[in-house]
Every structure is written in structure tokens, then in C-alpha cells.
N, C-alpha and C positions, 0 to 999 in steps of 0.2 A: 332368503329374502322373499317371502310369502305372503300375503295377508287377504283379505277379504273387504270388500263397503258396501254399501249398498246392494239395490233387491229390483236385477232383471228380469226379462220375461222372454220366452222363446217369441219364434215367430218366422216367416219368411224374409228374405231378403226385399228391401222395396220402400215404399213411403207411405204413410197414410196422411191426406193432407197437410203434409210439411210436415209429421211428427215422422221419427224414426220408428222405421217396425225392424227390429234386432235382427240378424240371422241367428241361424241354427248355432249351438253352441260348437265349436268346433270335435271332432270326434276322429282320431289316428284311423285311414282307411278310409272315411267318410268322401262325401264328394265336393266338401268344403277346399276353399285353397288355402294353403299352410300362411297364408299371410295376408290379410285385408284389414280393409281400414273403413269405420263408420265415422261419419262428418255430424260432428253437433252445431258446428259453428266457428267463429271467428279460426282460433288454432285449436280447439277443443276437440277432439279425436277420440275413438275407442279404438286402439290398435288390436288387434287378435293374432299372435304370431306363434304356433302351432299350440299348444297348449295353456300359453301365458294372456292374459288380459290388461294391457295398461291403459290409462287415464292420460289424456296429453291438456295440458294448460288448460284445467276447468275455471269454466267461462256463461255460467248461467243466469246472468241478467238478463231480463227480459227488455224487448222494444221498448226505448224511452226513456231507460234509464242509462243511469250516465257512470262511466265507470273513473276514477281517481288515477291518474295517471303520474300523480307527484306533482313538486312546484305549484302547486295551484292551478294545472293542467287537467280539464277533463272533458271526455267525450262521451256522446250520447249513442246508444247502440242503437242499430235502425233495422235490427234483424230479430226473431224469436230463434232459441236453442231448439235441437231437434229431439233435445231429452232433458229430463230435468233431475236432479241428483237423487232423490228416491224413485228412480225409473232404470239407473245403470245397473247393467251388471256385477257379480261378484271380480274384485279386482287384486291383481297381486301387486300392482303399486301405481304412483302418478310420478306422472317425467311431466318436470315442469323447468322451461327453458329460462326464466325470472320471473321477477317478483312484481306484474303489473297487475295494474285495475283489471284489464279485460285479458287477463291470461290466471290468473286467481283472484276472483273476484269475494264479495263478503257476503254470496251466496254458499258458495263452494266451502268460506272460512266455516263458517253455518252447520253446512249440510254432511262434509264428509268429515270419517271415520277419523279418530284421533290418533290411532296407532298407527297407522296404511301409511307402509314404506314409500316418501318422496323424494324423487332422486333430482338433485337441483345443483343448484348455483351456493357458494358458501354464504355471501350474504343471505339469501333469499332460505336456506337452511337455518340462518341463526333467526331470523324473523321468526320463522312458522315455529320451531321450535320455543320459542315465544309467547307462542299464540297457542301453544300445547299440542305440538302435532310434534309426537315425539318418534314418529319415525320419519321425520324428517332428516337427509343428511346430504350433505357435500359430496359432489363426486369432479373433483377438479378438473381440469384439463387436459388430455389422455389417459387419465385412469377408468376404471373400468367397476363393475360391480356383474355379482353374475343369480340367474337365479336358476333353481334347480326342479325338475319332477318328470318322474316317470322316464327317465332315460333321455330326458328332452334339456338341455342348457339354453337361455338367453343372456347374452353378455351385452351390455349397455355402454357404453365409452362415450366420453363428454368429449367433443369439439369444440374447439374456439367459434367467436363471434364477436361482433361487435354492434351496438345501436345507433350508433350515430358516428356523423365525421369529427375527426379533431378532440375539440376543447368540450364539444356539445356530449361527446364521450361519458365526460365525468358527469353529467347530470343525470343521465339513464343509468337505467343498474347494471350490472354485469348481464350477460345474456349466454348463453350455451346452445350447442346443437346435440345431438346426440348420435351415435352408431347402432344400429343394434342387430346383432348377428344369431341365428337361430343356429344349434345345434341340435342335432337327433347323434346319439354319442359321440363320434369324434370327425361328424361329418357336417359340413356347413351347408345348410338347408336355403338359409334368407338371409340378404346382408339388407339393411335399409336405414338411408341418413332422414333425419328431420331437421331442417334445419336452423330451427328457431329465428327471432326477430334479426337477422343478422345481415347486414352489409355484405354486398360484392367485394370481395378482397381478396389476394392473389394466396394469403395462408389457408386460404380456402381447399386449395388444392393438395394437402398434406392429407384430408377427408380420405379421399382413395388411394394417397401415394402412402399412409398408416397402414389403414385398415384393407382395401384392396375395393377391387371395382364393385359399384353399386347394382343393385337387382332392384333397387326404387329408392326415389326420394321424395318428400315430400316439403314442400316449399311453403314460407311464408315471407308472400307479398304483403301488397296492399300500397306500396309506397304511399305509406305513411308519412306527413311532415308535421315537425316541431317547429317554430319561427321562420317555417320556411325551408328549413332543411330538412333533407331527405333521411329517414331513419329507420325504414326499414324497405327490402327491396322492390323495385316498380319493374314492369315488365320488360324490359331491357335488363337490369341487372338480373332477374328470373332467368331469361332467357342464355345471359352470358356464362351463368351458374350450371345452366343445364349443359352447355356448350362443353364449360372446363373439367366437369366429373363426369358426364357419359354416362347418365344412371339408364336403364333399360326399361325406368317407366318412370314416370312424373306426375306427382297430382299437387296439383296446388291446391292451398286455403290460404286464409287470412285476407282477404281480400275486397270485403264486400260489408261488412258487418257495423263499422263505428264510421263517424264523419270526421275523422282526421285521419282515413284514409284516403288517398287521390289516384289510383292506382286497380281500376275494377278490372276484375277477373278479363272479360271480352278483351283487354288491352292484351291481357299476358296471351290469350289465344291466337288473337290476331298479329302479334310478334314473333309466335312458334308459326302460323301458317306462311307470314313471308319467307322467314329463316330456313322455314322446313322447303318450300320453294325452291331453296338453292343450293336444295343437300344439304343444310346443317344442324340439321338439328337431329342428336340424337336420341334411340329409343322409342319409346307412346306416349303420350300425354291421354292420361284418364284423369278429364274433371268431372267430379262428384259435389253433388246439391247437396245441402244440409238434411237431413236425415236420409241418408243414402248410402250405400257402403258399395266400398268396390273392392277388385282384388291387385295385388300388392307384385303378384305373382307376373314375370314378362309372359 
């Protein structure tokens, strides 16, 4: 499971006025860390996990436009992307958590690669597949997909989620998180959840008691509300998440980008420094700006 999209550029780590300036491409031996993460925006991510490159929920609208949310539900983006789709690097696929306006938006339908293996959600697989993205496919709920080069394995495992409480359930789409474990032959190098649009929930905690203890996660806030209701996590449920899997580093996104978000970054910092006050919070938190990259690595 391989492929390629788009047409990167090297460069240093760092920012040039809010645009992302890429790091170095990773290099076995190099002084790069075997696993970091560049922030485009909302949940839109370039993972680099020793060899591999994935795309997380592209999200390339610009300030002021408004992305489709379903129902007749839509929000305005209040943020610029820190890259834009012929600006990414070459990629071996997109993990896309569901099928939203500002997690694949009808820039990204647009911009990227027809063939570029996207590992999702089944519904959100039979759409794109649809829409002619034929490597588009279903990776259910603890199953796995794996890709291969150079002696280096990434094994990808869908977690559960959910978008909403209750009945409000069935009007969001399904939603997934993901695992993704980095081998160098039969040695586990980086374990790391993402944890897509999903609800604080006690199934939560099968994430490490599956797969095994986290070496980073990455978090999407933003406590988002639909009618009122809370539908994706606010800084307390962030913080209770962190509390119940124990990852050894933390960065959030999602946070800051649309306005039917209610739930800003500072909240989730300032609930890790009281918690952290009291001994409980485990691991670092490394929050990263939109074109910014950090490392993944405790």
C-alpha cells in the first residue's frame, strides 16, 4: 500500500509567516526524529513516521469560507492552511477519520491524487470511491492495514469513536481514530493514536489495553457543538483522555480553526497546567502552531 500526490519542497524546520516551511525529508541515521508531525490546520496533519508520509483529514479552505457540515449545517473557517495541496509532499496515503466539510473538504476533492490509498471509515470509503478516489477503502474497527519499504513496516488499526451523544449519533457520520505502530523489522520503533472527532468514552480505553501503551497522541478538540450539544472533545474531556491512556506526549489540534468550535486551545493548556499541578497529568504536552512541526518522539 504505496502511492505518491502531490509535489513538496525541502527546507528547514520552522515557519515562514504562517506558511509551513517542510523539514528535511526523513533520512535512516539522519538527525531527524523517527516520528513528527507538521500542523496544517484544523485536524490536517503531515505525519512522517520513519520512512512513510501520511496526509491526516485534508482541510484546505481558506479564511471565510465555510465548509458543509451535512443537514444544512455550516461553518466558516477563521484560519488560513499552513500548506496548500500542490505544496505537499510525496505521500504513501491519507487517514481520513470521516466524511466532513472541514476534515475533506471540495478543495482536497479537487486537488489530490485519484489513485492515493485512503484509509477511512466504510461509509466515507463508499462516498469517495464515488467521487473516483479509487484507493479509497474501509478499514473497520480493529482491523489493521500495513505498509511496507525498506525493512521499515507501518501498521495502521482503526479505533472506535463516536461524534455525538445519544440519538444526535445518528446524524454524524461514523468517525474512527487510528493506531499506528512503526516497525524497523520485528522491532516496534513508535506507537501513536490519533484520535479523530471522538467523544470521551470509557471504550476508549481498549486504545492501550489492544494495542499497548502510547509513545504520543494526538488529540482532536475544539468542543465543537451541534444544537448545543457537545460533539467533539472540550478541554476536560482532552484532558480526561489524556489522564485514561497515559501517552508520553500530547499535541493537540482541532481547535481553533471553524466557529462552531467553543473550546480554544488556551482552555485545553490551562486544564493540563491545573491537572498537571496536582500530579496528574501524564507525559508533555507539545502544542504546535499551524505550520510548525514537532517531534512525536518522548
Amino acid at each position: 500500500m504505496t502511492s505518491t500526490a502531490g509535489h513538496g519542497r525541502d527546507g528547514a524546520q520552522g515557519t515562514t509567516r504562517g506558511r509551513a516551511v517542510l523539514p528535511r525529508p526523513w533520512t535512516e541515521g539522519g538527525d531527524e526524529p523517527v516520528a513528527r508531525l507538521t500542523f496544517v490546520g484544523t485536524a490536517t496533519t503531515l505525519l512522517e513516521l520513519g520512512p512513510f508520509t501520511l496526509l491526516t483529514d485534508p482541510n484546505f479552505l481558506h479564511r471565510g469560507q465555510r465548509a458543509w457540515l451535512g443537514h444544512g449545517l455550516v461553518s466558516k473557517r477563521l484560519s488560513e492552511p499552513a500548506l496548500q495541496v500542490d505544496e505537499l509532499p510525496p505521500l504513501d496515503a491519507v487517514v481520513l477519520s470521516h466524511l466532513h466539510g472541514d476534515h475533506f473538504d471540495r478543495v482536497a476533492r479537487r486537488g489530490l491524487a485519484r489513485d492515493l490509498p485512503v484509509v477511512t471509515t466504510g461509509p466515507a470509503a463508499d462516498r469517495l470511491q464515488r467521487w473516483g478516489f479509487g484507493g479509497a477503502a474501509e478499514l473497520a474497527t480493529w482491523t489493521s492495514t500495513e505498509m511496507h519499504r525498506d525493512g521499515w513496516t507501518l501498521r495502521i488499526t482503526s479505533t472506535p469513536g463516536t461524534h455525538g451523544p445519544g440519538p444526535v449519533a445518528r446524524l454524524l457520520p461514523d468517525v474512527m481514530g487510528t493506531v499506528h505502530e512503526l516497525f524497523r523489522g520485528d522491532e516496534l520503533v513508535h506507537r501513536l493514536w490519533v484520535s479523530g472527532d471522538t467523544l470521551r468514552r470509557e471504550f476508549l480505553r481498549q486504545v492501550t489495553g489492544r494495542c499497548g501503551p502510547l509513545d504520543a497522541a494526538v488529540l482532536h478538540l475544539g468542543g465543537t457543538r451541534v444544537l448545543g450539544l457537545l460533539v467533539t472533545m472540550d478541554a476536560k474531556q482532552g484532558a480526561d483522555v489524556v489522564q485514561m491512556l497515559e501517552p508520553r506526549v500530547t499535541v493537540p489540534v482541532h481547535h481553533d480553526d471553524y466557529t462552531v468550535f467553543r473550546s480554544a486551545l488556551g482552555h485545553f493548556t490551562d486544564e493540563w497546567g491545573l491537572r498537571a499541578s496536582r500530579g496528574g497529568m501524564p507525559g508533555q504536552l507539545r502544542v504546535v502552531g499551524r505550520g510548525e512541526t514537532v517531534s512525536l518522539v518522548p
